[in-house]
Each structure stands twice: as structure tokens, then as C-alpha cells.
N, C-alpha and C positions, 0 to 999 in steps of 0.2 A: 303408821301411815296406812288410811284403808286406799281400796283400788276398785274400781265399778268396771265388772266386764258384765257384760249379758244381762242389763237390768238389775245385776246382785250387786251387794257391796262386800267385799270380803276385806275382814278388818285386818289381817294380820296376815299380807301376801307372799312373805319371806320362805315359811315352809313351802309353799308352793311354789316358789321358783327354786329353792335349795333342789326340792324331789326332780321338778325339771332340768333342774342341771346335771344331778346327780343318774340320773335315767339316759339323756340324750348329751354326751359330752360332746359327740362326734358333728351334731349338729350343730352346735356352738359354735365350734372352733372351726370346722370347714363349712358350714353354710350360713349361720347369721354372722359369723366375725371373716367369713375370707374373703382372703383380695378383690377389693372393687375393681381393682383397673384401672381401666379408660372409660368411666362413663358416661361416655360417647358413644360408646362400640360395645355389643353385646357377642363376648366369643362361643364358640363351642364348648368350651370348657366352663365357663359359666352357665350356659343351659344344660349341660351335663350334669353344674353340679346338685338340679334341682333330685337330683335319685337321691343323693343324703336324704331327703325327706320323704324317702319311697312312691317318688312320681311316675312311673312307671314311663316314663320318659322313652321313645325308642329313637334310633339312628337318625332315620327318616324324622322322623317328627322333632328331635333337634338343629337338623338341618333345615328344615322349613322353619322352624323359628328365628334361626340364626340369619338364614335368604330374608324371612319377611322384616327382621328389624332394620338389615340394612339397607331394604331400599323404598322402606315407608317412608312417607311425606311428610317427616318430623319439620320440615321448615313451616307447614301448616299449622301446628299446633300452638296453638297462645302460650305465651311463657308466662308461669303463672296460674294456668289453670286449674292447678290445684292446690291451694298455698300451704299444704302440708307434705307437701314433695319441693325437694328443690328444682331448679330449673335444670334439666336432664334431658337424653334419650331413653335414659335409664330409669326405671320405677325403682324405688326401694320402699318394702314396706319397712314400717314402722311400726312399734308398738305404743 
């Protein structure tokens, strides 16, 4: 199975994610595979857990992410608007 990132077509994507797995185990298991939650509600411990991925993330500036998601105007938002996110508060990327 080939895979198209970035204009390229890479025929044989296996070893490339094997190296990634085998390099970032800790990012697997505690930031692409941890607990969703309630995704409805965006906790501290969730935008905390953006430093797995060396966000340089601070206090303050989790706390303000955490203040701003809860009391954005999510009822505004079109459900839908992006039909490759499911209907959420919560973004989750995808690959």
C-alpha cells in the first residue's frame, strides 16, 4: 500500500512508521492513543498533555487554553463544518 504525504508518494510506508513507533513509543501510548474523555470538555490535563510532544506548553498558557475552550461560543459553530472531524468541542487530528 503506497501513502502521499507532501506531494511524494512513498511506496512502502511500514518501515516508516515501524522507526516512528520504535523512536516515540511514549507519544503513542500517552498522546495519540490517551484518554479522550469527555469530548465536550477540554481538562488541564489534556492540554498538559500537549508537552509529550515538546510544546513548550506553560502554566499560564494552559490555563488560558483551558478558560478559553470553556467559555467559547461552541453553540455558534455549524455542526458539520468540517466533515472530517466529528461533531465535537473537541478537534482531534487525524492522520
Amino acid at each position: 500500500m503506497s501513502l502521499r504525504i507532501c506531494h511524494q508518494t512513498v511506496d512502502d510506508p511500514m518501515p516508516m512508521w515501524r522507526k516512528y513507533a520504535w523512536d516515540y513509543p511514549r507519544t503513542i501510548r500517552e498522546y495519540e492513543l490517551g484518554d479522550l474523555g469527555d469530548l465536550d470538555v477540554l481538562t488541564e490535563a489534556e492540554a498538559w498533555r500537549s508537552r509529550i510532544i515538546n510544546s513548550r506548553l506553560t502554566n499560564g498558557e494552559r490555563d488560558q487554553v483551558v478558560g478559553g475552550a470553556a467559555c467559547a461560543p461552541w453553540a455558534s459553530v455549524q455542526a458539520g463544518a468540517d466533515p472530517g472531524i466529528r461533531q465535537s468541542r473537541r478537534v482531534c487530528l487525524a492522520w
